[in-house]
N, CA, C and O atoms as a GROMACS GRO file, in nm:
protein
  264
    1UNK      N    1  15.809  11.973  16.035
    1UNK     CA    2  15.729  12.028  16.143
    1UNK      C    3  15.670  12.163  16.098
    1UNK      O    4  15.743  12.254  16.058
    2UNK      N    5  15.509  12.173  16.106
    2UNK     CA    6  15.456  12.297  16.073
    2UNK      C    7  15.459  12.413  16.244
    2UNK      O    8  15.441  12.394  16.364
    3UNK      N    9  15.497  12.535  16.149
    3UNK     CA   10  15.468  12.593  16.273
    3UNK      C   11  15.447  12.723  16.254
    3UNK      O   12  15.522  12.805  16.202
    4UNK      N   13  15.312  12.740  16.310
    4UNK     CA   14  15.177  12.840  16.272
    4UNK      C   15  15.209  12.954  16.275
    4UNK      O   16  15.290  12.959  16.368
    5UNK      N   17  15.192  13.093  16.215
    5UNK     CA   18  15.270  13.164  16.219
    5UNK      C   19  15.218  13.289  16.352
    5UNK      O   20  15.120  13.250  16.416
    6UNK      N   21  15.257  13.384  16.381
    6UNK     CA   22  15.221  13.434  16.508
    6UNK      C   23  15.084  13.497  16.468
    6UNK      O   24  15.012  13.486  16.567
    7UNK      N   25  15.008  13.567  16.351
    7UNK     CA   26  14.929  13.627  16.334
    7UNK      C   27  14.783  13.558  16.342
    7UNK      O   28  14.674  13.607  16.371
    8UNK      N   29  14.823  13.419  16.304
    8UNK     CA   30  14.729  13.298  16.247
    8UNK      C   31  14.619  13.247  16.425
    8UNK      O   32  14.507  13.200  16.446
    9UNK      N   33  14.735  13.293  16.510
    9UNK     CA   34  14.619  13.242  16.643
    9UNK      C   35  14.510  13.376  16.652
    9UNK      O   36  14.400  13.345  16.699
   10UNK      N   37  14.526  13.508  16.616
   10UNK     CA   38  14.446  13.598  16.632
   10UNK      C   39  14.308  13.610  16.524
   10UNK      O   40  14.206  13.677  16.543
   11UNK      N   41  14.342  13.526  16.410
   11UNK     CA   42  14.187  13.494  16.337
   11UNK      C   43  14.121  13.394  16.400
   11UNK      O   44  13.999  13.381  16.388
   12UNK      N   45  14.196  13.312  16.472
   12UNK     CA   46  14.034  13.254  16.556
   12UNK      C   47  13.949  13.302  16.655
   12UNK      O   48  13.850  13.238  16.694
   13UNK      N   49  13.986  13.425  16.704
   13UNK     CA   50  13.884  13.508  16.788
   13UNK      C   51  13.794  13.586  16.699
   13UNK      O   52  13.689  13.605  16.760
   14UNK      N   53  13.790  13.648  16.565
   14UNK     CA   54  13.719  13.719  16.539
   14UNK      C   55  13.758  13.861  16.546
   14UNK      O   56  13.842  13.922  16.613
   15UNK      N   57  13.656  13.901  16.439
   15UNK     CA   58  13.666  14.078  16.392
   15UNK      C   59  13.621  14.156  16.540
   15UNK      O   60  13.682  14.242  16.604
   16UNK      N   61  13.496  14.091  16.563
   16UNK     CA   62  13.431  14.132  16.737
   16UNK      C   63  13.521  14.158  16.835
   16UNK      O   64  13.527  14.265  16.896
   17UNK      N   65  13.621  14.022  16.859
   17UNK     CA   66  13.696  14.034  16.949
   17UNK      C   67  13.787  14.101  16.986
   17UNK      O   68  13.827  14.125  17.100
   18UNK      N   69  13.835  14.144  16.855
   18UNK     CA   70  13.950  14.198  16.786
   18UNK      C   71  13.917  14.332  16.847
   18UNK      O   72  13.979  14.375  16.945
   19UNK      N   73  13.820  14.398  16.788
   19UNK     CA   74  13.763  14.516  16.823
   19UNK      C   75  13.713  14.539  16.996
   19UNK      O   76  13.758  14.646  17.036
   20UNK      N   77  13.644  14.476  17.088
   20UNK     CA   78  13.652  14.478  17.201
   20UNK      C   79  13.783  14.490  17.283
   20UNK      O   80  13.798  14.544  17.393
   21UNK      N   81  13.874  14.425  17.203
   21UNK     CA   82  14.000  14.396  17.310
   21UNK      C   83  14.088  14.565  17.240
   21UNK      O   84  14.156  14.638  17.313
   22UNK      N   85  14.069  14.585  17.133
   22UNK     CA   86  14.094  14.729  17.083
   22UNK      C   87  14.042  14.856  17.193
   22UNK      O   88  14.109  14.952  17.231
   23UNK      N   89  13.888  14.819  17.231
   23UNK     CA   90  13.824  14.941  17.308
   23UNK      C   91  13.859  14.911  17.423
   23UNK      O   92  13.826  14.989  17.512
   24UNK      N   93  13.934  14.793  17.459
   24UNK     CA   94  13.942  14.784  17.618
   24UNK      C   95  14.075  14.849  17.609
   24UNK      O   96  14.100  14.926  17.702
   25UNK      N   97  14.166  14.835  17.516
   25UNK     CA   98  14.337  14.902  17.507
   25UNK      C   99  14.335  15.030  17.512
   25UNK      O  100  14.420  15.095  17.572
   26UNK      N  101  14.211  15.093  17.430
   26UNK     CA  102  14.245  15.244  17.395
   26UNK      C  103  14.145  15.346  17.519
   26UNK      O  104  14.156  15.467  17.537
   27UNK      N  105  14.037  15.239  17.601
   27UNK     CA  106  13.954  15.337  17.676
   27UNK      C  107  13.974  15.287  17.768
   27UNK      O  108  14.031  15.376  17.831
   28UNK      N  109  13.970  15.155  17.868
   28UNK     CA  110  13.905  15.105  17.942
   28UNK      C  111  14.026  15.145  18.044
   28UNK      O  112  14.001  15.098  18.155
   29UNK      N  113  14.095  15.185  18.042
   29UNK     CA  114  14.209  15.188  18.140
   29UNK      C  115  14.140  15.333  18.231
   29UNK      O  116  14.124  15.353  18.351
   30UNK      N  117  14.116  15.404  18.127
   30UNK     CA  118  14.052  15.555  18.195
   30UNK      C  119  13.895  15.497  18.265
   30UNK      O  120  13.849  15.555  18.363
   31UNK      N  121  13.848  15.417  18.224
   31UNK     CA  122  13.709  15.404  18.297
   31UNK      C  123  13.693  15.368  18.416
   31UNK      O  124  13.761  15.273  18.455
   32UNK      N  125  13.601  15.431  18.506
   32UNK     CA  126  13.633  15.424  18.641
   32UNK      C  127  13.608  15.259  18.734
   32UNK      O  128  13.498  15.208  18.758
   33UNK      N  129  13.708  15.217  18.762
   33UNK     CA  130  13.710  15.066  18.793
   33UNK      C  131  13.754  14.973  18.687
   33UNK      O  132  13.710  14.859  18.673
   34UNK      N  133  13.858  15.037  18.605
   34UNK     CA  134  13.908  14.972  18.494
   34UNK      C  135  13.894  14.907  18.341
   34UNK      O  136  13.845  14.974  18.250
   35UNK      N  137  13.924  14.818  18.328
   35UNK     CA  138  13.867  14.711  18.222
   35UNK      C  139  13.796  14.628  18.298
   35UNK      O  140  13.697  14.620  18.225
   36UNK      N  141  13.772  14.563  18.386
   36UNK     CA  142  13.723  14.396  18.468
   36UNK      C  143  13.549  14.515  18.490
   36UNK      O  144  13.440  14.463  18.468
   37UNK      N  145  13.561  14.692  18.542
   37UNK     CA  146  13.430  14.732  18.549
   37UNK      C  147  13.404  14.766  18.405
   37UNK      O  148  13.283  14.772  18.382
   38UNK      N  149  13.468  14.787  18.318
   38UNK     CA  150  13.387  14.821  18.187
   38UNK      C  151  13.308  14.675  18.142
   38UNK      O  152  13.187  14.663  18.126
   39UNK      N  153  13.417  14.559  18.127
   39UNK     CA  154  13.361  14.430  18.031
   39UNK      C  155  13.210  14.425  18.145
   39UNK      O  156  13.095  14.421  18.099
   40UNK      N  157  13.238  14.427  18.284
   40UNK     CA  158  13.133  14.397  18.337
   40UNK      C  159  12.985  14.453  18.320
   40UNK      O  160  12.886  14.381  18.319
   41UNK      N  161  12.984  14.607  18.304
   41UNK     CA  162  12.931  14.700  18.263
   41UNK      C  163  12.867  14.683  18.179
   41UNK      O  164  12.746  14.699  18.166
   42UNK      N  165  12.958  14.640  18.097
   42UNK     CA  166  12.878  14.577  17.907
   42UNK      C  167  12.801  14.452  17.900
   42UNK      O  168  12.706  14.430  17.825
   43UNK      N  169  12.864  14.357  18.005
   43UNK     CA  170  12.774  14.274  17.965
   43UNK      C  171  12.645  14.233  18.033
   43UNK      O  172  12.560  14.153  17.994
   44UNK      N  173  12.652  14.327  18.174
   44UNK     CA  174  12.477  14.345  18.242
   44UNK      C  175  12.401  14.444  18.150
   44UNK      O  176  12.285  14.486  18.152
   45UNK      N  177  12.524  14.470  18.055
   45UNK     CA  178  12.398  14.610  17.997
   45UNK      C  179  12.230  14.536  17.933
   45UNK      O  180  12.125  14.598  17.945
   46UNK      N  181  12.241  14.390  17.864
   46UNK     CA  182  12.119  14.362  17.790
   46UNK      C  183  12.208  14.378  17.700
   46UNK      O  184  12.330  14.395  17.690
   47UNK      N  185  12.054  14.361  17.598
   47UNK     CA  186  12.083  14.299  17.477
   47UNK      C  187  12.190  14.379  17.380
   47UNK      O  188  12.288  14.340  17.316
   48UNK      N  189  12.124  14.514  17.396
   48UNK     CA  190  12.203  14.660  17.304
   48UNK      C  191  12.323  14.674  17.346
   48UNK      O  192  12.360  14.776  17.404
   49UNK      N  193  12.418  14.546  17.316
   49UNK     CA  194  12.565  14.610  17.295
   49UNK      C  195  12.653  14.703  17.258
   49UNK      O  196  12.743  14.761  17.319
   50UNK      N  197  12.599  14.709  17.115
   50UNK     CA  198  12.639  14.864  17.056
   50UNK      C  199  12.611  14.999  17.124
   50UNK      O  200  12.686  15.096  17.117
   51UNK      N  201  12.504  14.995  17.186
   51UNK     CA  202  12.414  15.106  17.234
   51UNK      C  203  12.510  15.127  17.377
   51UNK      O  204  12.570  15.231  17.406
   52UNK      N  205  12.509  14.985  17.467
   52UNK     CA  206  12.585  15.023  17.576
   52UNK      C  207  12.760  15.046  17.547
   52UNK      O  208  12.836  15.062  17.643
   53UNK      N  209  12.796  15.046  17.448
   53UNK     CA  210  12.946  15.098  17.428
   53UNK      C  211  12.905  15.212  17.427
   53UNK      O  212  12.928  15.276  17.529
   54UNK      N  213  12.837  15.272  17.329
   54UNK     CA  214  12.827  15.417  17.341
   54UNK      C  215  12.813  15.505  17.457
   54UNK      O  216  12.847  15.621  17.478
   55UNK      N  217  12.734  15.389  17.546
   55UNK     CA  218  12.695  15.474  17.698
   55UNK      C  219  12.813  15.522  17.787
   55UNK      O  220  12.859  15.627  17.833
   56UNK      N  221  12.839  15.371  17.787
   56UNK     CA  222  12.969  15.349  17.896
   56UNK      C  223  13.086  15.438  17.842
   56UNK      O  224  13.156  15.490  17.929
   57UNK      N  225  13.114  15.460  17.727
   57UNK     CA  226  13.242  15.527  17.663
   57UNK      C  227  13.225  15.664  17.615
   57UNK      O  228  13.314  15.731  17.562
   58UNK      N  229  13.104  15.702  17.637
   58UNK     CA  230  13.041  15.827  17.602
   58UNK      C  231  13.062  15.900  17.481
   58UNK      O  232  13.052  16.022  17.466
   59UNK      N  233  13.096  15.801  17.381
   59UNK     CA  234  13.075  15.844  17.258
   59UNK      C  235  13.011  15.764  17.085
   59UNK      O  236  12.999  15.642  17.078
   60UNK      N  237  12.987  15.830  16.998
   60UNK     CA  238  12.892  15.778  16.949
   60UNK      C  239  12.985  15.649  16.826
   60UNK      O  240  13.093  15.675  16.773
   61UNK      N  241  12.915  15.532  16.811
   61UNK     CA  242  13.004  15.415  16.734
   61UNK      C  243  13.073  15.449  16.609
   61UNK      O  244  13.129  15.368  16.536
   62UNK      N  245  13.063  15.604  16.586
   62UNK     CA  246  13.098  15.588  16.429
   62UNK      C  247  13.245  15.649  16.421
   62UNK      O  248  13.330  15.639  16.333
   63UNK      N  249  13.246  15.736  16.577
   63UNK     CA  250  13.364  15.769  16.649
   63UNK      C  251  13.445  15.721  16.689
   63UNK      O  252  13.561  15.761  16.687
   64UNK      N  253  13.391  15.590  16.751
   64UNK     CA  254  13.478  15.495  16.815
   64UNK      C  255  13.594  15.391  16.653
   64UNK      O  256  13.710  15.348  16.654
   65UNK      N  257  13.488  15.392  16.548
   65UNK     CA  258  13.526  15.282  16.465
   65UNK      C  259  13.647  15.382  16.351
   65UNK      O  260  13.733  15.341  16.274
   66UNK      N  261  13.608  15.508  16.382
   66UNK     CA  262  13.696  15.597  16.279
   66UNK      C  263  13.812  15.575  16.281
   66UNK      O  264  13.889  15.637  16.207
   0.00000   0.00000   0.00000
């Protein structure tokens, strides 16, 4: 019997995901109306994802990724 090891289910979401669910752990708790108003936030923002992290989190991506 194979059995997958615990790390192996988190490469099928992705580097992206990985990193969103990172900015929702380390900011979204302080943002006003939580995580459920940040993801929401982000994703009426349009197309400029990157651009609306920066908005919503008020700081610039190179900060966030340091």
């Amino acid at each position: 019997m194979w059995i997958q090891p615990p790390c192996a289910a988190a490469l099928e979401y992705g580097v992206g995901w990985s990193f969103l669910r990172w900015l929702t752990d380390q900011y979204a708790r302080q943002y006003p109306g939580g995580d459920a108003q940040f993801h929401r936030e982000m994703l009426l923002s349009g197309q400029d994802q990157l651009g609306a992290i920066e908005r919503l989190l008020g700081s610039p991506f190179e900060t966030l990724l340091a």
